[in-house]
C-alpha positions as CSV (number, residue, x, y, z in Angstrom):
1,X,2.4,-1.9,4.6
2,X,5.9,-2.5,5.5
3,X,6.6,-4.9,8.4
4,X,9.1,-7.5,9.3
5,X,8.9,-8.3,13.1
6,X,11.5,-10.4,13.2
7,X,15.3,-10.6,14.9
8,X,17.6,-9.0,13.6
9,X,19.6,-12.2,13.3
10,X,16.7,-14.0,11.8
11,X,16.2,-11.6,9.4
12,X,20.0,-11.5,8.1
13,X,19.5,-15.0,8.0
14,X,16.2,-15.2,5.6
15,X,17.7,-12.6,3.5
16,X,21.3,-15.0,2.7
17,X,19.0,-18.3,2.3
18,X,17.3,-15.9,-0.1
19,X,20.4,-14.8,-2.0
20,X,22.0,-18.1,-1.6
21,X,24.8,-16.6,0.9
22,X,23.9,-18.9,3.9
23,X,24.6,-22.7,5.0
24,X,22.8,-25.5,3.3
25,X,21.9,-26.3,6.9
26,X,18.9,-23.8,7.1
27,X,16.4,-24.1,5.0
28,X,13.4,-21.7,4.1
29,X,9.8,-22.8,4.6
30,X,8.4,-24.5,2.3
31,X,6.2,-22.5,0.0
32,X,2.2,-22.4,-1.0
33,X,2.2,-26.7,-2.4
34,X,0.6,-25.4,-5.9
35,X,4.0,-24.0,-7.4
36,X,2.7,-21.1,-9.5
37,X,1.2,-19.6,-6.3
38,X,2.6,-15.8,-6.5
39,X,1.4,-16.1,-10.1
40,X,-2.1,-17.4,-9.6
41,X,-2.7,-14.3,-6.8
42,X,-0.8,-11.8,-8.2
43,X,-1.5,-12.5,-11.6
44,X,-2.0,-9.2,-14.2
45,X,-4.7,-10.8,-15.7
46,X,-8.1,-10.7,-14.0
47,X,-10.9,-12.6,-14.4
48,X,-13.7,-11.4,-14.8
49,X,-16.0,-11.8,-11.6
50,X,-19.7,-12.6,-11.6
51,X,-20.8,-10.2,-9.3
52,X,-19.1,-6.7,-10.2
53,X,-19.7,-4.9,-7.0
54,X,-18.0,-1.5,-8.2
55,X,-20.7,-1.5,-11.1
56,X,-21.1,2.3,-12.0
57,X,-18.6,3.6,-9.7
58,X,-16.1,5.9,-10.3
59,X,-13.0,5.7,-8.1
60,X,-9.2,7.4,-7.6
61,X,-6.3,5.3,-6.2
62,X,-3.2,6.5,-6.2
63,X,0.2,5.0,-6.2
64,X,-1.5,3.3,-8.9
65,X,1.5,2.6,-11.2
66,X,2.8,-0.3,-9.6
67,X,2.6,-2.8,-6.5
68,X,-1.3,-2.7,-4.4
69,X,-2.4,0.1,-6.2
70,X,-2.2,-1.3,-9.9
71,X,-3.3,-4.5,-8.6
72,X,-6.6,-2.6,-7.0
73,X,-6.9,-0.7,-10.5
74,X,-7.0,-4.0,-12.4
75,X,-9.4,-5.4,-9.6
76,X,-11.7,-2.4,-9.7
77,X,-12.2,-2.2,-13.4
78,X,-12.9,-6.0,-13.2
79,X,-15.7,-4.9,-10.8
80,X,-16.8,-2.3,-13.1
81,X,-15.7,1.0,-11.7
82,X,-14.3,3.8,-14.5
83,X,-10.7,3.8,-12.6
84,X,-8.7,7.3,-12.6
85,X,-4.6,5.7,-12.1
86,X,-2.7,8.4,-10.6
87,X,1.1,8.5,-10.0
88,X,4.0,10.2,-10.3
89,X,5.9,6.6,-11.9
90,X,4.7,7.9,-15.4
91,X,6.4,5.5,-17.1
92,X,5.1,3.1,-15.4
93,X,1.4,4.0,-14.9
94,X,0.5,5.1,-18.8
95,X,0.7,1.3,-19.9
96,X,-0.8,0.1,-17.5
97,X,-3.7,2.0,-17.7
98,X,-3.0,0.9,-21.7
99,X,-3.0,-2.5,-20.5
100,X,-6.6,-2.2,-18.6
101,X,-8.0,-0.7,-21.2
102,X,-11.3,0.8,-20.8
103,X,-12.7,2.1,-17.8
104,X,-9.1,3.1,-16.8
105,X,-7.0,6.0,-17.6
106,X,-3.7,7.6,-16.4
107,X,-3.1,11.2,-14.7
108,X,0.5,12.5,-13.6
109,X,-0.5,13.2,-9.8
110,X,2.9,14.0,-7.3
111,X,0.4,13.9,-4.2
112,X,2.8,16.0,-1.8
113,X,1.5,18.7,-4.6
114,X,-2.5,19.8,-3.3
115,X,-2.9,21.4,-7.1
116,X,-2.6,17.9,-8.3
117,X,-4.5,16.1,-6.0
118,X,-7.5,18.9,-6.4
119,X,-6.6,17.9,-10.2
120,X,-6.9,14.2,-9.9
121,X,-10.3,14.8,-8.3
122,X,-11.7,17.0,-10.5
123,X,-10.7,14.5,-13.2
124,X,-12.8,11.7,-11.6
125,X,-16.3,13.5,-11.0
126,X,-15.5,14.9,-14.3
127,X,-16.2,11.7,-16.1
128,X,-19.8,10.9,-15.0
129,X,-20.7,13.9,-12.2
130,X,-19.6,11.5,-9.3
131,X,-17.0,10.4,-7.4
132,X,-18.1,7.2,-5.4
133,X,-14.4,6.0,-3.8
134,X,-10.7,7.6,-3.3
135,X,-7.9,5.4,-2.4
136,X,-5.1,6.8,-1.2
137,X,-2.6,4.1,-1.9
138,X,0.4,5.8,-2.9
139,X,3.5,6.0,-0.1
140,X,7.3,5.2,0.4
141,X,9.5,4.2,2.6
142,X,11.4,7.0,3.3
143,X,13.9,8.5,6.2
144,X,15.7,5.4,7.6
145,X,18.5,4.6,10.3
146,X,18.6,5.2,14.3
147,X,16.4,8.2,15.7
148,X,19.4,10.2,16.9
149,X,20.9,10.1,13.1
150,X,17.5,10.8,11.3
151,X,17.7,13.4,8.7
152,X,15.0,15.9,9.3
153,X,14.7,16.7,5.7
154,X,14.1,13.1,4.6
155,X,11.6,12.8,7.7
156,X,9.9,16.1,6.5
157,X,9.6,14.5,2.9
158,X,8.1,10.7,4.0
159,X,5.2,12.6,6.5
160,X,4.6,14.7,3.1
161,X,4.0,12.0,0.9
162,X,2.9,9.4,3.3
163,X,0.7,11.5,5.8
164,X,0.1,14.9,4.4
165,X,-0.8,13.7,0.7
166,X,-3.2,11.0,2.6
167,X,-5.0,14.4,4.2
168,X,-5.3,15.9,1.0
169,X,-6.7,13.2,-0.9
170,X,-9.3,12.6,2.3
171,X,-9.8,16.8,1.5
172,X,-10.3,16.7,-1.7
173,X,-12.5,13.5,-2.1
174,X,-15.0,14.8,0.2
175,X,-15.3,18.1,-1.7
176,X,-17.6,16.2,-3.9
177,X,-18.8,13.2,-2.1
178,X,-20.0,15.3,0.7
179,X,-22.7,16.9,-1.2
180,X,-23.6,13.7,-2.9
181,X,-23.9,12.6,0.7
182,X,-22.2,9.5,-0.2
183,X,-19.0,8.0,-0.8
184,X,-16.0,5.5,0.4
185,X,-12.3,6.3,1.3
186,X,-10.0,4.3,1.7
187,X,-6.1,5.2,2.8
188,X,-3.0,2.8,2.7
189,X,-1.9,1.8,6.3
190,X,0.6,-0.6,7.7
191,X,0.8,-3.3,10.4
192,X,3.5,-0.8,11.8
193,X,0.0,1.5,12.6
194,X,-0.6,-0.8,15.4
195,X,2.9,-2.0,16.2
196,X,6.6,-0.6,16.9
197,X,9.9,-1.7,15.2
198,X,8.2,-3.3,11.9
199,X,9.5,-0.7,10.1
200,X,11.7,2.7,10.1
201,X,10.4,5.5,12.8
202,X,9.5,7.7,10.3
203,X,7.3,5.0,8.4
204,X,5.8,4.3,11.6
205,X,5.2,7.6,12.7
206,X,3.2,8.4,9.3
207,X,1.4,5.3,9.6
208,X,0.3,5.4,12.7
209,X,-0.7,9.2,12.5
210,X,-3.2,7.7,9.6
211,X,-5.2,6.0,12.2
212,X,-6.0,9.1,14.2
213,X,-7.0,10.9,10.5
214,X,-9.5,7.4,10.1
215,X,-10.9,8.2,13.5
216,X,-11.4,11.9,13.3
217,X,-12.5,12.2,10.0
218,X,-15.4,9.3,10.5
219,X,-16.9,11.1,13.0
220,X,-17.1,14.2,10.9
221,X,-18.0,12.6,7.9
222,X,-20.9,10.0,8.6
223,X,-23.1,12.9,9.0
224,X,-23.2,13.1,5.2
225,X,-23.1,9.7,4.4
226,X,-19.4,9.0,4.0
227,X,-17.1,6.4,5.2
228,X,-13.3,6.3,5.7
229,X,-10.9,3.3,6.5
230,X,-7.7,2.2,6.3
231,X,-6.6,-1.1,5.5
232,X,-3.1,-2.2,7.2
233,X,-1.1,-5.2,5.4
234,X,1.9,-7.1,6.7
235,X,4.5,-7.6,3.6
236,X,3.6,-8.2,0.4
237,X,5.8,-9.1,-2.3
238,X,5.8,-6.1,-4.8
239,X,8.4,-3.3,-5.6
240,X,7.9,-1.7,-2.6
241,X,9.3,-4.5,-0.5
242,X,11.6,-5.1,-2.8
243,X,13.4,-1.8,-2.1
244,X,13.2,-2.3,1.3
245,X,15.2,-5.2,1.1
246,X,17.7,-3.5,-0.5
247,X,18.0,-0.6,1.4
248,X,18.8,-3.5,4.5
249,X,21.2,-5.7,2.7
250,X,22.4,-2.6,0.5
251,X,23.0,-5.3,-2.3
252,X,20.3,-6.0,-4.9
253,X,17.3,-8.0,-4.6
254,X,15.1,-9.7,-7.3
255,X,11.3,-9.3,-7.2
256,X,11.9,-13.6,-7.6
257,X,14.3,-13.5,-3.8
258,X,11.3,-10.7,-3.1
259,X,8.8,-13.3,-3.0
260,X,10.8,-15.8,-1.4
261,X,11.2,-13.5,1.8
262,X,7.9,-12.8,1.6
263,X,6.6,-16.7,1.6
264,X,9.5,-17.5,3.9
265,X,8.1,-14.8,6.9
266,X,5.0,-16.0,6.4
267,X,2.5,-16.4,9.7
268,X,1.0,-19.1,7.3
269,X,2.6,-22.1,6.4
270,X,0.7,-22.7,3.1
271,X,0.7,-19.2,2.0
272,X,1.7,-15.3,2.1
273,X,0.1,-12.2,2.1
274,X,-0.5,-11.0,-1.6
275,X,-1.4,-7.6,-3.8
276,X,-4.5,-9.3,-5.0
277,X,-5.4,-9.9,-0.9
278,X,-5.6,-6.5,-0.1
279,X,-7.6,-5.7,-3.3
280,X,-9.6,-7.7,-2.7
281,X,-10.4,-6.2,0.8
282,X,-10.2,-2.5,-1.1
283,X,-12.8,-3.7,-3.0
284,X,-15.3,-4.9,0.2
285,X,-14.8,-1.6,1.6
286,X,-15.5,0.2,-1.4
287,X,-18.9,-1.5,-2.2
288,X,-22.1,-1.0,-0.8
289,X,-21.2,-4.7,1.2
290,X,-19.4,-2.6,3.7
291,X,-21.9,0.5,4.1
292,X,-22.0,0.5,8.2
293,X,-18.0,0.2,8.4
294,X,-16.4,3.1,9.0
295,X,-13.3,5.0,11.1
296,X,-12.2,1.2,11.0
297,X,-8.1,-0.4,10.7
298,X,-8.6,-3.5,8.9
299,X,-5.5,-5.7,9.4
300,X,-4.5,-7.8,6.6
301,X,-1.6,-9.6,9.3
302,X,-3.0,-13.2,9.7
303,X,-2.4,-12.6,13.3
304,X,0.7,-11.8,13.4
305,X,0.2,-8.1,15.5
306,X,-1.5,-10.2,18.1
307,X,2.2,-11.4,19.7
308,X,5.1,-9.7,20.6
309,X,7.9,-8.9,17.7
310,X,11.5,-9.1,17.7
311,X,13.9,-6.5,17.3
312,X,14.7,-5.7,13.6
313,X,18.0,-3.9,12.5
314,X,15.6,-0.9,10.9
315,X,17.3,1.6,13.8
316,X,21.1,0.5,13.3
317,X,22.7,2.8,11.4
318,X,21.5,6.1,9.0
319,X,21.2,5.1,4.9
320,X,19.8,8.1,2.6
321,X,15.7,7.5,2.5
322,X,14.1,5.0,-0.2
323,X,11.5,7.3,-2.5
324,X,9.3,6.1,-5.1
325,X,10.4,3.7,-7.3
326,X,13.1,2.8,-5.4
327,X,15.7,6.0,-5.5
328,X,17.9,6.7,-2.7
329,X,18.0,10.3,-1.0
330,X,16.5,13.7,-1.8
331,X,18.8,14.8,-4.6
């Protein structure tokens, strides 16, 4: 998801407008000209939509707790799927599923752990003897810093979480959708799939080993009817992001400045990339709508992998890796 192809400089430079550091002399971008923008597309209330195209479906996503995947859990119940939420942010993802009420519920799932990921799916076709869609949605950020100062034990633990707990939800989905010779999976990318120096190497590297796990795994699994894509988002403005920023600045950063970045790097003048958007695009792939699309990287970028980057300061210097919910380091 992660991306800001961007100078260095320029970066720095959106990041002290944002924390008020910088000259009154540069000024951000104006932002989407109805004020209450973020709120209207990333709102935790949805309505209701008049088509439910998830109607009957039962679906995993995890990372569900917070950021994309709680805003595809509130998306999908509105479409009328039963919603397992699973997440290792327990805290977090119990009220939430609370929150949604019914056709939702909450599961602890750590998804570098296969006996909780075989858990999570059992759970699901459990609840009505089918499981129709598995989003993998759950990553971090992980290793950071130069390539000749990266930790191998933080790289280990960001292609566990980020790459290997993508394989075993793909795994363990189609332990049950293959015999029902139908179902839809769907796995978290990143513009940084397609694209160098968006994001740290290790980030990269996970993300763009996800498109070769798209491509293989179609071609095995069209034979019983199932499909698997990825969808790849520039920023959004959520926790996730939020942490990033920190981990750049090393200073803290508001989910309010968060948003501002966001708007601010914007390919579109009148608007950024938001959780709802690539809900909403979770959702087409999902649905029947999209049931000849498969093996397919569906960039959520508004163009912006279609040029050439800058250089970003991601490789300058080693920090300890940025985990779930924002903790620094292994320990």
């Amino acid at each position: 998801m992660l991306s800001f192809c961007k100078s260095r400089g320029s970066v720095l430079r959106a990041l002290s407008l944002v924390l008020n550091t910088s000259t009154a002399a540069n000024k951000c971008k104006p932002c989407h000209p109805n004020s209450n923008f973020f709120h209207r597309f990333n709102s935790s209330t949805i309505a209701a939509p008049k088509l439910k195209r998830l109607d009957g479906k039962v679906a995993v996503i995890t990372g569900a707790a917070s950021g994309i995947g709680a805003m595809a859990a509130r998306l999908f119940v509105a479409h009328g799927a039963r919603v397992v939420m699973a997440d290792i942010q327990d805290e977090l993802g119990l009220p939430l599923s609370e929150e949604i009420g019914d056709g939702a519920e909450y599961i602890h799932c750590d998804v570098s752990r296969e006996e909780d990921i075989a858990a999570v799916a059992e759970k699901a076709y459990s609840l009505e003897g089918h499981l129709d869609i598995y989003y993998n949605s759950a990553g971090i950020l992980g290793a950071l810093g130069s390539i000749d100062q990266l930790k191998v034990n933080e790289y280990d633990k960001t292609l566990t979480v980020n790459l290997r707990g993508t394989v075993l939800g793909v795994k363990h989905a189609t332990r049950f959708m293959k015999p029902a010779r139908k179902g839809s999976i769907i796995c978290t990318g990143s513009i940084a799939s397609v694209i160098g120096g968006c994001s740290p190497h290790a980030y990269c590297i996970s993300k763009t080993a996800l498109t070769g796990l798209i491509r293989s795994a179609a071609v095995e699994l069209r034979d019983f009817g199932v499909r698997i894509n990825m969808i790849s988002p520039d920023a959004v403005a959520t926790s996730f992001v939020k942490y990033a920023l920190e981990s750049t600045t090393n200073s803290p950063v508001s989910l309010e400045e968060t948003r501002q970045f966001v708007s601010d790097f914007s390919v579109f003048e009148n608007r950024a990339l938001t959780a709802l958007d690539v809900a909403q695009a979770a959702v087409f792939l999902a649905s029947d709508e999209s049931g000849f699309i498969s093996g397919h990287n569906l960039m959520l970028d508004g163009s912006s992998t279609v040029t050439r980057p800058g250089r970003h300061n991601w490789f300058d210097a080693y920090s300890p890796m940025v985990r779930e919910g924002g903790e620094r380091g292994l320990d």
